[in-house]
N, C-alpha and C positions, 0 to 999 in steps of 0.2 A: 748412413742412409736415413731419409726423412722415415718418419714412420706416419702411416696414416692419422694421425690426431694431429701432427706439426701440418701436415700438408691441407687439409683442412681448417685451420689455424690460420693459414695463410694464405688461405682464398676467402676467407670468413673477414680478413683484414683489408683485403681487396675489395670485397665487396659490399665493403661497408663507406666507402669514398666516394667522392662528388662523382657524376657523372663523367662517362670519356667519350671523346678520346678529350687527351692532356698534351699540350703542346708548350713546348717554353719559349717563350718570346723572348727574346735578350735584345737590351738598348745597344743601338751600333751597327745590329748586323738585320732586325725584324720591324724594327721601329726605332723614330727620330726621339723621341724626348718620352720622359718619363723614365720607369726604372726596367727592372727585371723580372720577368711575373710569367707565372705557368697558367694559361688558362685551361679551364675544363670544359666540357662539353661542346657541343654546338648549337649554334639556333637556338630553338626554343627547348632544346634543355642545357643551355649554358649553365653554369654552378658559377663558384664564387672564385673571381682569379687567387692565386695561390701566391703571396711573396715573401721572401726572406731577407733574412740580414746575414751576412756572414756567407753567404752561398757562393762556391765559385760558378763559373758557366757550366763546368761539366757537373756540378748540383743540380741545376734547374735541370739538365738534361738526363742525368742519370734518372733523376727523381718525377720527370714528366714521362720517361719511357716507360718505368714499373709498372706505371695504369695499362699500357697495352701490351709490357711483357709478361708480365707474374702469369696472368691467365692463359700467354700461350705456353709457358714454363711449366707449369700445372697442367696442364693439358696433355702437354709431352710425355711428362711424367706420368700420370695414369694410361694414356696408349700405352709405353715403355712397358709399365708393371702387367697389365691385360696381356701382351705380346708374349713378356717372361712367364704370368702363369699358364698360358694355354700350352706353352713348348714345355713345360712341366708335368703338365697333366699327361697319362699314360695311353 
């Protein structure tokens, strides 16, 4: 079980990253020419595209998800533990 200093850890890690949302572009299937690149934000709060060497496609996409998952994951997780303490309390 996480314990509250990890899960904090790991929203602390989150929310220390270029703005989102993060989407992965991949050459072939989002765009013609150039390489493989996660961009961040939108609009006027675009960040800095994100790319790798060595990444496969399910990289870019595991790794463009986490920006919009970790914080629903954490989220979860605190409703979860709120739910279990209240059906605990007498």
């Amino acid at each position: 079980m996480l314990t509250e200093k990890e899960l904090v850890d790991i929203e602390t890690r989150a929310n220390q990253t270029q703005n989102g949302p993060w989407k992965a572009y991949i050459e072939g299937r989002d765009h013609e020419s150039g390489s493989n690149f996660i961009m961040t934000g939108v609009e006027e709060n675009r960040g800095e595209d994100i790319e790798m060497i060595g990444a496969t496609i399910a990289d870019y996409e595991f790794i463009a998800n986490a920006k919009q998952d970790i914080p629903k994951l954490t989220a979860q997780i605190r409703e979860l533990r709120r739910k279990l303490e209240k059906k605990a309390l007498p």
